[in-house]
Structure formats: C-alpha cells, structure tokens
C-alpha positions as a printed NumPy array, in Angstrom:
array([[-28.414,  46.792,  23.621],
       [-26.279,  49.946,  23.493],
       [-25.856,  51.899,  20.539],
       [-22.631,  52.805,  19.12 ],
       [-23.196,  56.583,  19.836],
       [-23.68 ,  55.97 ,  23.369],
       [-20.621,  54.179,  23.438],
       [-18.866,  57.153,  21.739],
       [-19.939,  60.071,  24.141],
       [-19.557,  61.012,  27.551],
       [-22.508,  62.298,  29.705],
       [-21.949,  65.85 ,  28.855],
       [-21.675,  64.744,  25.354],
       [-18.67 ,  65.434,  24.024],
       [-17.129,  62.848,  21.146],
       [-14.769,  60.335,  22.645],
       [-12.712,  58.159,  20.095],
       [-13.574,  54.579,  20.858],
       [-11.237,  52.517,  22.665],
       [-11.255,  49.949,  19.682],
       [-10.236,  52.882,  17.584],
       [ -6.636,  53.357,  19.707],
       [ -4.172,  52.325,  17.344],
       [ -0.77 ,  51.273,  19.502],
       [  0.193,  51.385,  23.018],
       [ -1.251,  47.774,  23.651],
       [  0.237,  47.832,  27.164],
       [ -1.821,  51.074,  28.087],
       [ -4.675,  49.625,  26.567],
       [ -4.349,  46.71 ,  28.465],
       [ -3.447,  48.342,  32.158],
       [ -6.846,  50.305,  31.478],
       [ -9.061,  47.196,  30.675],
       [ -7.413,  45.31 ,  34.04 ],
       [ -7.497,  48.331,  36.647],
       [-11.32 ,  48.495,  34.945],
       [-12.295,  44.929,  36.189],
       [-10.92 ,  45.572,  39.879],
       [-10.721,  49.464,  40.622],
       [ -9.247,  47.776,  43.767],
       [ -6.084,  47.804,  42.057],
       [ -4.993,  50.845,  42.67 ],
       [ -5.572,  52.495,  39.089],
       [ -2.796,  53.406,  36.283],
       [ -0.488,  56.151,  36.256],
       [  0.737,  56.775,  32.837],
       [  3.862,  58.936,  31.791],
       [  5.287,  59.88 ,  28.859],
       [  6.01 ,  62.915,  26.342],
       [  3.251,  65.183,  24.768],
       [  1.136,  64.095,  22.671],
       [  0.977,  59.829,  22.98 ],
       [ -2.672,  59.656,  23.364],
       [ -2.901,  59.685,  27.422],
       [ -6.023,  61.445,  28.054],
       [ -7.521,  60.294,  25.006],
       [ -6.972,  56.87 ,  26.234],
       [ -8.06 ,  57.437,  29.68 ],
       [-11.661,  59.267,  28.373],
       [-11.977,  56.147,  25.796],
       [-12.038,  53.834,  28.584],
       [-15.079,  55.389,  30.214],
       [-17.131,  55.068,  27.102],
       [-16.252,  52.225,  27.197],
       [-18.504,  51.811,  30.254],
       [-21.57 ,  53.374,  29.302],
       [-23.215,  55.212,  32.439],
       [-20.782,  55.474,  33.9  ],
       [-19.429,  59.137,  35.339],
       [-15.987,  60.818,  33.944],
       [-14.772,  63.628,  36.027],
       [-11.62 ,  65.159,  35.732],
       [ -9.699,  66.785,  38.968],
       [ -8.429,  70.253,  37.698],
       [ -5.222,  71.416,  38.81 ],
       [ -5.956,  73.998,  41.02 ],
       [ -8.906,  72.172,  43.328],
       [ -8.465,  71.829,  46.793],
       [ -8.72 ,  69.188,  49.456],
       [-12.153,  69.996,  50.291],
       [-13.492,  70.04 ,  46.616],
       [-11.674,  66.667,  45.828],
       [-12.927,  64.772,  49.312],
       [-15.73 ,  66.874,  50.274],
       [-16.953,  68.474,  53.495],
       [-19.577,  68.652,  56.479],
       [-22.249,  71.307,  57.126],
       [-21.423,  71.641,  60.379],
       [-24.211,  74.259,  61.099],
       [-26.938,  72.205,  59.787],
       [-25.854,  69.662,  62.555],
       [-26.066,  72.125,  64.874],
       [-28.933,  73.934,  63.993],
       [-31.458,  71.022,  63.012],
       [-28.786,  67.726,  63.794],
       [-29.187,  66.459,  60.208],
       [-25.347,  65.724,  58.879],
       [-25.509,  67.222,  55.438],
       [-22.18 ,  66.319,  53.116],
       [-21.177,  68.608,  50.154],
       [-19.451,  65.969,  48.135],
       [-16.822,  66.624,  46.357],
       [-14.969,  65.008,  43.301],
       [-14.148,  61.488,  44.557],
       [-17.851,  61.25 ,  45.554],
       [-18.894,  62.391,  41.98 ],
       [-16.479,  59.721,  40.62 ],
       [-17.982,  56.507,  42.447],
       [-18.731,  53.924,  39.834],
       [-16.49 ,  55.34 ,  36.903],
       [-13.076,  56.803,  36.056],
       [-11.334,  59.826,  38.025],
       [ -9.269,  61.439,  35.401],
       [ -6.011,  63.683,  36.741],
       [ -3.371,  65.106,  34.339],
       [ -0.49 ,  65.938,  35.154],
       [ -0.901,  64.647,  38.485],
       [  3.009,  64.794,  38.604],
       [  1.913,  68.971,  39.29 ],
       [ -0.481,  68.476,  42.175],
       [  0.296,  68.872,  45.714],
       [  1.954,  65.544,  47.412],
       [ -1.094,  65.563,  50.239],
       [ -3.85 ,  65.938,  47.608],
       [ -2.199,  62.925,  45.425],
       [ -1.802,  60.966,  48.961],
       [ -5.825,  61.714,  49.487],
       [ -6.733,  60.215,  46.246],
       [ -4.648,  57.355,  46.3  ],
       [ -6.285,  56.336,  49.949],
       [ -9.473,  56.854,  48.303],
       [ -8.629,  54.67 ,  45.268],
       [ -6.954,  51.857,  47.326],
       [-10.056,  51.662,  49.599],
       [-12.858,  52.463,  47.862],
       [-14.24 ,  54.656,  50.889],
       [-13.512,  58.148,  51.863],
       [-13.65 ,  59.449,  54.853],
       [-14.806,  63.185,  55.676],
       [-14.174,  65.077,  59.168],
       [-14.632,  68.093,  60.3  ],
       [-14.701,  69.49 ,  63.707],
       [-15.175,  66.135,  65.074],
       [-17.374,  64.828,  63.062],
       [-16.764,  62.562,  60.413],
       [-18.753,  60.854,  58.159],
       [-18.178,  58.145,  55.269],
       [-19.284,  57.203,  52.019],
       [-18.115,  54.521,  49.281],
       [-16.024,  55.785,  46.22 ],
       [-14.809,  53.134,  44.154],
       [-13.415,  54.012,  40.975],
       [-10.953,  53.867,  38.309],
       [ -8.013,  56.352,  38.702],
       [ -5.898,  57.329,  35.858],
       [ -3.143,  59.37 ,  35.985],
       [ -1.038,  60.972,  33.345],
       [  2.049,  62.494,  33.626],
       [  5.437,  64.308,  31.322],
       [  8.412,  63.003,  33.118],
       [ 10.126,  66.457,  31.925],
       [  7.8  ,  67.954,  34.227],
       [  9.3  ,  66.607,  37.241],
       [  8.416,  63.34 ,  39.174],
       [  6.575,  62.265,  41.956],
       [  8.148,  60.983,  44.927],
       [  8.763,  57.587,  45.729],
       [  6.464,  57.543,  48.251],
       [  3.406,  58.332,  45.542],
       [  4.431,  56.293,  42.834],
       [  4.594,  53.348,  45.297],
       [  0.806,  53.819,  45.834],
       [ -0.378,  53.906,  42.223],
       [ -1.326,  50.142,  41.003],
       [  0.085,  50.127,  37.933],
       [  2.214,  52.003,  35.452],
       [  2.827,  52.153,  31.809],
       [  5.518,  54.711,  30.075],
       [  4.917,  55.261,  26.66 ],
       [  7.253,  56.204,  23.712],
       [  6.435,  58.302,  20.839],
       [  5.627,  56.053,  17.553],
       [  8.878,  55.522,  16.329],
       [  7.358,  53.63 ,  12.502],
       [  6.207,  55.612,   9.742],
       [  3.253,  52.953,   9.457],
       [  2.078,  53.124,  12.939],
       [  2.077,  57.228,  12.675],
       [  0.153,  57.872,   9.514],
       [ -2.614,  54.882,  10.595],
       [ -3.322,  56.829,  14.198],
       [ -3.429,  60.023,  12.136],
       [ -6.133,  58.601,   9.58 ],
       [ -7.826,  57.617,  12.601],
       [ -8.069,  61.173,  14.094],
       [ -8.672,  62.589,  11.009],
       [-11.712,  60.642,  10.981],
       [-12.62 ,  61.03 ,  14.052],
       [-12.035,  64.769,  13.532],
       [-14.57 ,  64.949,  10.298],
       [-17.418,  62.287,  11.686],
       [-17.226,  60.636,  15.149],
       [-20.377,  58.966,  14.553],
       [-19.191,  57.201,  11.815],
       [-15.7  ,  56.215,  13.346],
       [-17.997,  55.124,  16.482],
       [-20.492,  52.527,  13.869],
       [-17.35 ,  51.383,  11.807],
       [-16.306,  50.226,  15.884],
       [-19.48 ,  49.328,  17.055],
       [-19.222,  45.714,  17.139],
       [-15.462,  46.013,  18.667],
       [-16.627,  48.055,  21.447],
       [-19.994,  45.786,  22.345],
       [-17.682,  43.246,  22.408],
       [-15.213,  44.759,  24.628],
       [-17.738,  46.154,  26.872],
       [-19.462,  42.878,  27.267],
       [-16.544,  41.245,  28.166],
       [-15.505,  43.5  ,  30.947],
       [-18.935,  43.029,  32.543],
       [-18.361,  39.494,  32.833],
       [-15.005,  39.824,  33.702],
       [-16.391,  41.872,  36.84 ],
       [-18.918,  39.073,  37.532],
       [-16.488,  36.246,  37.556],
       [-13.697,  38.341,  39.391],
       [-14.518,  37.153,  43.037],
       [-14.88 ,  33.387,  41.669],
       [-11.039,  33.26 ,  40.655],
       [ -8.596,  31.355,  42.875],
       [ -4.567,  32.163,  43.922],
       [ -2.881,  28.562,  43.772],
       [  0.074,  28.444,  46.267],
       [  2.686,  28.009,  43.294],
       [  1.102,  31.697,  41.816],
       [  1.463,  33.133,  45.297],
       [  5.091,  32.269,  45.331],
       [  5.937,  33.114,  42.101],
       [  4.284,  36.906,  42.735],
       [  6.741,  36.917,  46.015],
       [ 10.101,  35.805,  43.544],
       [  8.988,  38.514,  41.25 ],
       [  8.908,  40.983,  43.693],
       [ 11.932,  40.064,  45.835],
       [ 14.4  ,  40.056,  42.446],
       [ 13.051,  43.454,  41.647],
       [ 14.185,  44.74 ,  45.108],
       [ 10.985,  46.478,  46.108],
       [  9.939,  47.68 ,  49.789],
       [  6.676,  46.093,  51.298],
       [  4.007,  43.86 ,  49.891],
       [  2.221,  46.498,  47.847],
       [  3.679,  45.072,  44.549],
       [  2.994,  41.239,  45.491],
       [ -0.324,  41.999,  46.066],
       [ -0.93 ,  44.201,  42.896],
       [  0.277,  41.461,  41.056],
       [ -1.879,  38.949,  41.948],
       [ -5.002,  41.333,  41.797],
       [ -4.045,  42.561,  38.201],
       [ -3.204,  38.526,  37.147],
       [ -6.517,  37.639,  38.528],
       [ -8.046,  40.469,  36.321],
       [ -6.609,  39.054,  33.154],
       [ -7.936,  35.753,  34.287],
       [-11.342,  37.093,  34.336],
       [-10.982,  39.004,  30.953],
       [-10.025,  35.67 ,  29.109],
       [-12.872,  33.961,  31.26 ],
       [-10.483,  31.643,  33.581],
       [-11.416,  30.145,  37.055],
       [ -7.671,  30.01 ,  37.58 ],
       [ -5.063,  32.532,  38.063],
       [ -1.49 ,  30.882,  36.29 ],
       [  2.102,  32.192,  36.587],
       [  1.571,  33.032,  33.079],
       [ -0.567,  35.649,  34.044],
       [  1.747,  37.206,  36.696],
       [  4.423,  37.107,  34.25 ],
       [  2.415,  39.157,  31.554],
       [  1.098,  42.082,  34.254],
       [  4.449,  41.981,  36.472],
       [  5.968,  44.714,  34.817],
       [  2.511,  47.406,  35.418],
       [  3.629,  46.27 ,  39.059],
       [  7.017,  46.598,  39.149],
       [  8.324,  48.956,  36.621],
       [  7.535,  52.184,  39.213],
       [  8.562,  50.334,  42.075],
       [ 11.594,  48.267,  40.834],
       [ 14.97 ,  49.414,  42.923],
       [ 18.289,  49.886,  40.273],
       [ 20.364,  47.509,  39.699],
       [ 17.463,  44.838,  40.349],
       [ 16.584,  42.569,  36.834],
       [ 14.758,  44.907,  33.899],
       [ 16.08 ,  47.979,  35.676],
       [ 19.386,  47.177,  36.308],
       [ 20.358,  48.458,  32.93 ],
       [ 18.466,  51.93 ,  32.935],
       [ 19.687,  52.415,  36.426],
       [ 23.266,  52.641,  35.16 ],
       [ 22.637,  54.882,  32.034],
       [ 21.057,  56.783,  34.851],
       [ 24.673,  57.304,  36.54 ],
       [ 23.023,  55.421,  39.578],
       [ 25.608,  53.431,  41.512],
       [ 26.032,  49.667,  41.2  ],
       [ 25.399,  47.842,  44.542],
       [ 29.191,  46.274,  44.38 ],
       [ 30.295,  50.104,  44.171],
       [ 28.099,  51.801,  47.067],
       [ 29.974,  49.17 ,  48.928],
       [ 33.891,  50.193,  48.098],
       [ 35.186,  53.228,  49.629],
       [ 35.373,  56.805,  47.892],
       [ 38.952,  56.318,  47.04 ],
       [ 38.225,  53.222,  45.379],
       [ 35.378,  54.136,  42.962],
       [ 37.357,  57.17 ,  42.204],
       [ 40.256,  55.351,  41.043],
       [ 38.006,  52.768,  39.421],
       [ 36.584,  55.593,  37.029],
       [ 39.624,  57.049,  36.562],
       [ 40.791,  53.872,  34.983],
       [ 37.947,  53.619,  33.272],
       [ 38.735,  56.801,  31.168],
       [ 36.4  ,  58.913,  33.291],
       [ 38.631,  62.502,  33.778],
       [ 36.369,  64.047,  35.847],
       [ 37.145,  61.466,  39.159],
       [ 40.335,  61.694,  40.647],
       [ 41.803,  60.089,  43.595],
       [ 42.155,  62.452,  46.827],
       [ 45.643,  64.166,  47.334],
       [ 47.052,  64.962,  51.022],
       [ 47.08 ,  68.479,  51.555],
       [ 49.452,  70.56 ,  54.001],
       [ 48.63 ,  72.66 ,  56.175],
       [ 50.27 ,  75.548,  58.059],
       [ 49.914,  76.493,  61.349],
       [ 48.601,  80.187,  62.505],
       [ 51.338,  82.736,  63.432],
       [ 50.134,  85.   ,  66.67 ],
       [ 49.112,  88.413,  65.48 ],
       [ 49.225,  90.51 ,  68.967],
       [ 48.03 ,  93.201,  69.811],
       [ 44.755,  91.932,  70.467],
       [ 44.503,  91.127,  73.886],
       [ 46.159,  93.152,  76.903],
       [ 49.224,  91.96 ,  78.707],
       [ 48.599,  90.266,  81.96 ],
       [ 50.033,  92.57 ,  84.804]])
C-alpha cells in the first residue's frame, strides 16, 4: 500500500500539499481529477489572479499519482527541448536512429506542468497541445522522422492581466476553470492554517490526509480501468450537440470534450452509463473558453465587456450611434454632413502651351 509520504512528495522530493488538503476551488479540483482519468481530454488550462493556489494544485495532483513523473516546461525552452530531436549523424555514421527526448517525452505517464503558458510562444503552445490531444509526438529532422507515445496530463496556468491567448489556443485546451480570489473571511483563514501547517510539518499534514488521499488515488485507478467500458446513449449525444450549439461555438471540439469529460465523471462515481446529468455538471470546463458572446452563460459578461449584441452588429452605424446616444451614452453621436470646397488653381506651375 502507499504510504502517506510517498503520496506527499514528488520524485525529486520536494513537499507537495496533498490534494485532500486544497481547501476551495472545487471546480479546479474537479477538472484535475477528470482530465486525470482520460489525459485524452485535452488537459486544463487554469486562469486567474496571483496567488489562488494554481501550481500548487496542479503539483498536488501528481502526488496524487504516485510514480508518476512531474516536469515543468520553463519559459524560455525551445521547440527542440520540449519535442525532442534526431541524431542525424549517428544515422549516418552507424544507421542507428538515436532520439534526444525532450520534455513531452519525459512527461509520458504523468502531468506536464506550464505556467504562464499565456507567455509562451503561440507555435510552442500549438506543439504541446497536438501532443496532448494525441498522445504521440512526432519528431523530424532532415527527413527523417520518428515517433514515440506521450500521453499525459497538461495543466496550464495563466494571469489574465498578463495578456491572453488567442482564440485559436484556447480552443485546443480541454477544459478551463477561472478562479476568484476567496472572497469569505472563513474560507481565507482555513487555507492559511492549512499552509501554515504544511509550512511547519508536511509529514504530518500528509498522515492527518492519508486516508483521503488512498482513497482518492484508488478511485482514480479504477476510474481509468472502467473508462473504456462506459457507453454514450443517443439522448447524451444530443444533449452534448444542444449544449454546444446554444453556446455558439465553432467545430466539434467542445461536443466531443464534453462527452469525454462526462464519461470521466461516470467512471469516478463508478457508472456503466454516461447521463445528461453528467454533461450538464462538466459543460461549463467545455464551454466557458469556447462560448461566443451573447450565447447563454456568456451573454451577460459579453456585454459588461462592451462586446456588441448580435441584434446591434446587424443595424447600421448610424443606428447604434443614435441608439447610445439615447441611451445617455455622450461619447456616440450621430454623423453630420460636412461641406466641402472645391480647389482654386494656383498657376504658375506648369508652362503655357505655345
């Protein structure tokens, strides 16, 4: 059986607070324990201000699988230190294909960690996110290519007032989860008691947690098991497509995140049977990033977000203008015609025709 303190610690043995320990946030905790059961999900991207427990969170999680590898992409790597590369010259020289792997490889079986991924370069972000959709990564240089499995748990943590990623990117993560800072008194002084003693004696946070975290851990093994044994009935599979249509988005990627993520939470609660319970409860990890304005839970943030309505990108100019100025809004005000004179001949400048 494994020990609390094994549960506790990563490889290189640093003290991780045990996921049972997180106090809050249970929709983080939850996106973690789901995109844990099937990696094929696309992993989590998480966003929100300094200091709301995102890498914590993400590093708890992979105690939470013990053995398993947690490698974190630095900021500065390149492409070939995140996919890898070929020794060409060996191939040459003795025609054995050598591969220098690089982080993805080094990540197979456990959780890819990137802050502030919001930072990194847009093709480095697209590399990992074929990588983590796939679970294979492809290598090529000079002609040769050569491929290798790398299935793993990405988890990505972002500050919004850092700047965004493009639509494009956020499409391709899984799921998301924004988090806000703890807005009770309650909430803040039990997650600092928690640190605090964490802070003075891991080990003993990790035994007063032990049971919590077998549990956990047990479950998410046979949540893995079971996952391939769960079945989509038709009236799921059209419920995923409403959900997806009334939040506007482009493509299937959402539809089918949906009903991968609702057959994870089948698994965790031991069901043979995906519901439309289930898609209701992980919906919003799929659609919250990839949800249009104006389209159901966004419709409202879209307009504090001085996005147009769909009924005004229709009108003309003239007509929202006068709209807002009704409205009280100074700053709008319909066009006014504006006369113009015609150019008097200077001469002078060209020569007289003879």
């Amino acid at each position: 059986m494994t020990s609390a303190s094994t549960l506790t610690l990563e490889t290189a043995g640093r003290p991780v607070l045990p996921f049972a320990a997180l106090i809050g946030q249970p929709q983080l905790r939850q996106a973690l324990l789901l995109a844990a059961i099937d990696p094929g999900i696309g992993g989590v991207l998480i966003s929100g201000p300094r200091g709301t427990a995102k890498s914590t969170a993400a590093r708890a999680l992979a105690a939470l699988l013990p053995g398993v590898p947690f490698v974190t992409l630095p900021l500065a790597a390149s492409l070939e230190q995140v996919v890898g590369t070929l020794d060409v010259e060996g191939v040459l020289q003795d025609g054995q294909l050598r591969l220098s792997p690089g982080l993805v490889a080094k990540a197979h079986g456990g959780v890819l960690y990137v802050d502030e991924v919001n930072l990194l370069p847009d093709f480095l972000v697209d590399a990992l996110l074929d990588v983590a959709a796939s679970g294979i990564n492809t290598v090529e240089r000079d002609g040769v290519s050569h491929q290798h499995a790398a299935r793993f748990v990405l988890v990505g943590t972002m500050n919004p007032e850092e700047g965004e990623l493009r639509p494009q990117l956020l499409d391709r993560f899984g799921l998301s989860v924004h988090l806000e800072n703890p807005a009770e008194t309650e909430t803040r002084v039990a997650i600092m008691r928690a640190r605090l003693c964490f802070d003075e004696n891991p080990l003993e946070l990790a035994q007063a947690h032990a049971e919590e975290q077998r549990a956990l851990a047990a479950a998410l093994a046979s949540a893995r098991t079971l996952l391939r044994e769960i079945a989509w009935p038709d009236e799921v599979l059209h419920h995923a497509a409403a959900c997806a249509l009334a939040a506007g988005v482009d493509g299937l990627r959402a539809d089918l995140v949906m009903l991968r993520t609702a057959r994870a939470l089948a698994a965790l609660q031991g069901r043979a049977t995906v519901t439309v319970a289930d898609v209701d409860e992980v919906a919003e990890f799929a659609l919250a990033h990839r949800r249009k304005p104006g389209c159901g839970k966004g419709q409202r943030e879209g307009a504090s977000q001085g996005v147009p309505r769909a009924e005004d990108r229709e009108r003309p100019t003239h007509s929202r203008n006068e709209a807002a100025a009704a409205e009280g809004d100074w700053g709008a005000l319909p066009p006014q015609p504006e006369g113009s004179t015609r150019p008097q001949p200077t001469g002078g400048w060209f020569p007289k025709k003879a």
